[in-house]
C-alpha positions, 0 to 999 in steps of 0.5 A: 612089275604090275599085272593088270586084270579087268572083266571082258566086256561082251557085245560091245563095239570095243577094238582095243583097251588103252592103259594109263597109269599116274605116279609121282613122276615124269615119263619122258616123251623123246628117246634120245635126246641130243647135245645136253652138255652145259644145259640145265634141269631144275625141278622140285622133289617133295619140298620147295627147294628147287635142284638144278641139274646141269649136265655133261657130257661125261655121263649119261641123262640117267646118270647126271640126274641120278649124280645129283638129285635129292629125294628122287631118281631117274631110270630108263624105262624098261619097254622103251628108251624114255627116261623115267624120273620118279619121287622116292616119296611113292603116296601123298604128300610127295610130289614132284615138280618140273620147274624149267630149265633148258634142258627140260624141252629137249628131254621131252618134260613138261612144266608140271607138278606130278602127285598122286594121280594127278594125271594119267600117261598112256604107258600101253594098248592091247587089242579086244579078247585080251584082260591082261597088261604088265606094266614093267615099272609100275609099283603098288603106290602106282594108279591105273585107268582104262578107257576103250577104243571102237571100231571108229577110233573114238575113245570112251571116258577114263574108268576110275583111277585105281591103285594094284591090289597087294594080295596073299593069294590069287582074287576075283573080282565080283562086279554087280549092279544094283536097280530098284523095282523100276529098273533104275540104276541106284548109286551110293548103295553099299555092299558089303562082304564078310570072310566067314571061311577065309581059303586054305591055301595063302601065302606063308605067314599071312593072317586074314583078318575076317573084318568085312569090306565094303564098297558103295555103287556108283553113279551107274550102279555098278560096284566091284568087290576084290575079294580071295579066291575060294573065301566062303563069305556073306554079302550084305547090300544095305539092309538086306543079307544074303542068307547063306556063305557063297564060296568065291570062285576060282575065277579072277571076275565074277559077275555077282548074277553068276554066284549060287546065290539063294535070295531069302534075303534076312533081315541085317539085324539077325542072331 
């Protein structure tokens, strides 16, 4: 199970929020399919060897790809009755391909290949004022994206895919967006953090390493920094520092504008 968290966006003319996810696998688009008995399923898992699936009416559709696939695994999807087929190879360079057979339409499969994030399946829609999605069968390899829906029905474009974050405590998330002095949003700027205080409370047996992490602006100038909660640290935007530790809020987004920051900025290369 996967918890998704993003920022609220305000005075926007938003509806609802749409959640997409891609994995190394299949989501069936019939609930239940009927009369399978002598018909067949082949597909690919990792390799090129192609498996053929034939199936009876002794078992279930679960049951008859679980009985005999190699490297993979079928379940029920746990919201709905679709069946899901996955790689047991979760990252790159698993696959998973749907090479044909009769009884690939009849389940709802299409003749693709499915790898990393090779495409996005809508999995769920939450209305505007809620940030927060659970997705039943999604793992940490999983990639998610959302777009928005208006007041018009008409949806905006994907945001860029990206995988949970495995953590030792609670994160915010600090967004910002750099400009120069004309106002002009500035892409491939990096900014960077570093833990000068890592936070009190994690999990049992966890190490926080106090190596700096980094990201790079997009082309709107917007960047997001996962970071722990109540972690002291220093940011860095290029070749400026800001001169003191900020301490990360209790707070799963912050925006960086709304974080005590003094800007005497400092040269990078300071003692």
């Amino acid at each position: 199970m996967i918890t998704l968290r993003w920022a609220p966006l305000e005075n926007a003319d938003i509806a609802s929020y749409k959640i997409y996810r891609a994995m190394i696998g299949v989501k069936s688009s019939f609930e239940e399919p009927f009369g399978l008995s002598g018909d067949d399923l082949q597909l690919k898992v990792n390799n090129d060897n192609v498996q053929t699936i034939v199936f009876n009416d002794d078992l279930n559709v679960v049951s008859n790809i679980n009985a005999n696939l190699v490297g993979g695994t079928a379940y029920e999807a746990t919201d709905t009755d679709h069946i899901i087929i996955r790689s047991n190879v979760r990252t790159s360079p698993g696959f998973l391909v749907i090479v044909g057979g009769s009884a690939a339409s009849k389940i709802g499969l299409p003749l693709a290949t499915f790898s990393e994030a090779s495409s996005m399946v809508h999995i769920g829609t939450v209305p505007f004022g809620e940030t927060e999605f659970i997705d039943p069968d999604g793992v940490l390899e999983d990639y998610y994206a959302i777009s928005t829906i208006d007041s018009g029905g008409n949806e905006s474009n994907l945001s860029n895919p990206r995988q949970a974050i495995n953590f030792t405590g609670p994160i915010c998330v600090v967004e910002g967006c750099i400009t120069d002095l004309q106002g002009k949003r500035v892409c491939d700027v990096k900014v960077l953090a570093r833990i000068v205080t890592p936070p009190e409370s994690v999990q049992d047996h966890s190490f926080i390493t106090k190596k700096e992490i980094s990201t790079l602006t997009g082309e709107d100038g917007r960047f997001s920094l996962p970071i722990l909660q109540k972690a002291s640290v220093i940011f860095e935007i290029d070749d400026t520092r800001i001169s003191d530790p900020i301490c990360i809020p209790e707070r799963p987004y912050v925006f960086f504008d709304e974080l005590p920051i003094d800007y005497n900025y400092k040269l990078k290369d300071y003692n």
